[in-house]
N, C-alpha and C positions, 0 to 999 in steps of 0.2 A: 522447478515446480511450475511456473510460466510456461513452459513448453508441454506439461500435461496439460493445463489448463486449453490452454491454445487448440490443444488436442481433442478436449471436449468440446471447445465451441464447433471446432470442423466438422465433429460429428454429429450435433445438436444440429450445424447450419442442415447437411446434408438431409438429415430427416423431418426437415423445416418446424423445427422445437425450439428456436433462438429467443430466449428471455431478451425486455428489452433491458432490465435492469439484473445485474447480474450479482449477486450480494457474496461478498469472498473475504477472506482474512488476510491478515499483512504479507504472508508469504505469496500472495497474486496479482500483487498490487504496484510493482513495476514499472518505470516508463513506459518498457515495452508493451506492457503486456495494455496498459488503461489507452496506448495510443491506437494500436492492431484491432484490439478488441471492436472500436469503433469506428475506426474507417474503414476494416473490410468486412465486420459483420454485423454494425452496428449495432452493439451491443455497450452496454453501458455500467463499467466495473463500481463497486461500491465496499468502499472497503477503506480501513488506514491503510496511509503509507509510512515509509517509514523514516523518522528524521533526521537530518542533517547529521553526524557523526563527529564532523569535525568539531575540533577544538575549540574553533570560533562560535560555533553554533552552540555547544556547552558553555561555553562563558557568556556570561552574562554582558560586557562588554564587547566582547567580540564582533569581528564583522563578518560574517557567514557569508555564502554564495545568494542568499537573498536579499542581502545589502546591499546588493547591486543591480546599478540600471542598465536592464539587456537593449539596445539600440538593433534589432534585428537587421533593419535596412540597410542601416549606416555602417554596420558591423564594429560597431564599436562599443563598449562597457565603460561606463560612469562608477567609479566609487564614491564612498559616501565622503569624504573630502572633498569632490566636483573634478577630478582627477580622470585626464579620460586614457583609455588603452593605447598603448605602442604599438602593437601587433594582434592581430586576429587570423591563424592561423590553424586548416583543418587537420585535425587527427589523422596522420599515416600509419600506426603500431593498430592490425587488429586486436591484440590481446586487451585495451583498451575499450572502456563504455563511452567514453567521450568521443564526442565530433568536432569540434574546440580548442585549439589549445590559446588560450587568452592572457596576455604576460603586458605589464604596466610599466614605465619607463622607472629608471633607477635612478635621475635626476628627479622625478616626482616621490618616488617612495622614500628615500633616504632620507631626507631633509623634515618630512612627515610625522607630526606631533602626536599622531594614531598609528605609527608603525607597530607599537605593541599590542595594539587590537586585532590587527592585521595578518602578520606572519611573525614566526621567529627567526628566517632567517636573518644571519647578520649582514650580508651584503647583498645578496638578492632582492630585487623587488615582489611582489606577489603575483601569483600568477594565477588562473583559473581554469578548470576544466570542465567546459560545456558539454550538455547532449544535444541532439537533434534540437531543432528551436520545438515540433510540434512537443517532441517527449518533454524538454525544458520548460514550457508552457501548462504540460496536464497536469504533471509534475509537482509545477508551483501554487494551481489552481485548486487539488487536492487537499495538498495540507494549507493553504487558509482554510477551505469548506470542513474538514473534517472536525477545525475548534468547534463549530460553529453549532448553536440546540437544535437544527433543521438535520445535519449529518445526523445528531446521534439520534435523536427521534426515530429514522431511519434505518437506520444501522442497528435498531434496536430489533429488529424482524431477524436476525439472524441470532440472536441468544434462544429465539422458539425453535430456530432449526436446527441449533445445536441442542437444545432440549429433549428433542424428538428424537435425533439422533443416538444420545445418549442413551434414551429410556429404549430404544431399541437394542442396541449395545447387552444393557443391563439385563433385561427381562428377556428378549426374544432372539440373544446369540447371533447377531445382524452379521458380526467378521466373518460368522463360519457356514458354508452352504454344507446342508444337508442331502443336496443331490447331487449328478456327474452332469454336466450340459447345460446350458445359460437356460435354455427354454423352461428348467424344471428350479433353475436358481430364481430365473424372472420370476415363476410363480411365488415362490417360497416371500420373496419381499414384498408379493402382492398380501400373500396371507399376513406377512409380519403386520404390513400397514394397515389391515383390517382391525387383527389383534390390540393394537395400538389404539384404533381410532373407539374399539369396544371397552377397553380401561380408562380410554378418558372419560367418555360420556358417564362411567357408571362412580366415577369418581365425582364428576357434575354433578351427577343426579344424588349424590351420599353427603353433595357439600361438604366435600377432604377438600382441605384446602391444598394449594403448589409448595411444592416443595423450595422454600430457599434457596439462593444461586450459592452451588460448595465455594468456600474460600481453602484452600492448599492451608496447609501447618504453615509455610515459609510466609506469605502472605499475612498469614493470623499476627507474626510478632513483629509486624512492622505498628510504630507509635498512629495510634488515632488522631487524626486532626484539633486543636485545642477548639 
């Protein structure tokens, strides 16, 4: 998905249309995608990412990859015991997202009163797998900001665009062109948007009030907050 996105910017840049603020869903939201985006077309992704997987990141005690202090300079990694890395070695296997392969001494992990926060291997020590420092950085930068009421504020202009979307979808058959040739499809989304912008206003003017955000069946029978 990254790669169509990337695709749009190119051709956004080429017609010089580049949003600076680019508002996109978790599926575009990528190291890659929030690092390119901005240093070769400065453009600026807004969207969640998506979290930690790991098992340590799921437990509540755990030590996830953000437990940890990156020393970019030094190339060295601090765990939260004060534990610093053995090796810092780059990623040779392209099939691999890391640039990193970061692995901690087994005279420090073993002896380690947090081993089980840590890893489950039985004799192995832990080990890490970094990205790029800039993608490792946006990365990390993201999901602190995105807890954050300034993100969703924000981030709250795309439930209008999925809005709009939708009610084109529903009422004016947006998926399906009704003509052969982009020149006569471009019109078609011109008139959809007219259409559009002629139901709201007269919906304004009737004070109908909006429609509720749909919640899914599945959704519905999860328990309410106490």
């Amino acid at each position: 998905m990254i790669r169509c996105f990337l695709a749009f910017i190119r051709l956004a840049a080429s017609r010089d249309l580049l949003p600076a603020i680019h508002l996109v869903d978790a599926g575009y939201t990528d190291a890659e995608g929030l690092v390119s985006s901005q240093t070769e077309y400065g453009v600026s992704i807004l969207g969640p990412v998506a979290h930690d997987a790991s098992w340590q990141a799921k437990t509540a005690k755990g030590f996830d990859k953000e437990s940890f202090l990156v020393d970019w300079e030094a190339q060295t990694v601090t765990c939260p015991a004060g534990k610093q890395s053995l090796s810092w070695l780059p990623c040779v296997e392209p099939a691999k997202l890391a640039a990193i392969h970061v692995r901690f001494s087994r005279k420090d992990c073993s002896p380690c009163p947090s081993r089980s926060c840590c890893t489950h291997a039985k004799i192995e020590p832990r080990e890490l797998l970094l990205q790029k420092r800039e993608e490792y950085e946006a990365l990390h930068t993201m999901r602190q900001w995105q807890t954050t009421p300034e993100f969703r504020a924000q981030y709250a202009q795309r439930a209008g665009i999925e809005a709009t979307h939708a009610q084109g979808l529903r009422r004016c058959d947006l998926r399906q062109t009704r003509y052969i040739g982009l020149a006569k499809t471009r019109l078609q989304h011109i008139l959809t948007a007219i259409a559009l912008n002629i139901v709201r206003t007269i919906a304004w003017g009737n004070e109908i009030p909006q429609a509720p955000t749909r919640q899914s069946h599945f959704a519905a029978l999860q328990p309410k907050p106490a």
